[in-house]
PATIPA-796167 format. One line per 10 residues: their letters; for each residue x, y, z of C-alpha. Coordinates in Angstrom, 1 decimal. Layout:
N
A = X Y Z  ...
***
This chain:
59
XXXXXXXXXX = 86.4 94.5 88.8  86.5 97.2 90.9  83.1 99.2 91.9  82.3 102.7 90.8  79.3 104.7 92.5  78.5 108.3 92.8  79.2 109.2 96.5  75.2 110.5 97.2  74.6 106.6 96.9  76.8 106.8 99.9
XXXXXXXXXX = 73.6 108.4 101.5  71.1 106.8 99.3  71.9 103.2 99.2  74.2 102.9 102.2  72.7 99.3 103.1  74.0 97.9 99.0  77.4 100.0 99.4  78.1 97.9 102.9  76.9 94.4 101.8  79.2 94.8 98.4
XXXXXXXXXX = 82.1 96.1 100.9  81.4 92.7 103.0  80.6 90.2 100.4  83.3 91.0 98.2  86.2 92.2 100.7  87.0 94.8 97.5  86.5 98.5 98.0  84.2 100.7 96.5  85.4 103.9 94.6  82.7 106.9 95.2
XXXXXXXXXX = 82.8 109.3 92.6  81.7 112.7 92.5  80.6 115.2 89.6  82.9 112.1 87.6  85.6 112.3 89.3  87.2 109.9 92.4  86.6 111.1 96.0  87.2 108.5 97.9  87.0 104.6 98.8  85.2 102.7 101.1
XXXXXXXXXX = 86.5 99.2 102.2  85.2 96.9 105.3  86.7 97.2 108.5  88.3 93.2 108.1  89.7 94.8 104.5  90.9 97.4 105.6  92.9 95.9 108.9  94.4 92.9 106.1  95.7 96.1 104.0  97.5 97.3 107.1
XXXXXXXXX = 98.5 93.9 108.0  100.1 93.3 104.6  101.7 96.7 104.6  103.5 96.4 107.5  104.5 92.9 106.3  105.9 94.5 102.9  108.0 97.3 105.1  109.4 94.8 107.1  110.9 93.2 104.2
***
């Protein structure tokens, strides 16, 4: 399921924002005024991605 937050908790709750990132490996969408703004994702999520996507383009 993925996980929506308004991007000030991005300055509020950074702490909760980085343990979800690392506990679930998922991303988190940050919204603002409702709409998408952008995603944060762990470092080790992020490389995987980038892993896999070179993988795919290879193919």
């Amino acid at each position: 399921m993925p996980h929506n937050r308004p991007v000030s908790d991005l300055r509020n709750n950074f702490a909760d924002i980085s343990r979800t990132v690392h506990e679930t490996r998922e991303p988190v969408f940050l919204t603002k005024n409702g709409y998408g703004d952008m995603v944060v994702m762990s470092l080790e999520a992020y490389e995987q991605k980038q892993f896999e996507s070179e993988i795919y383009f290879k193919l």
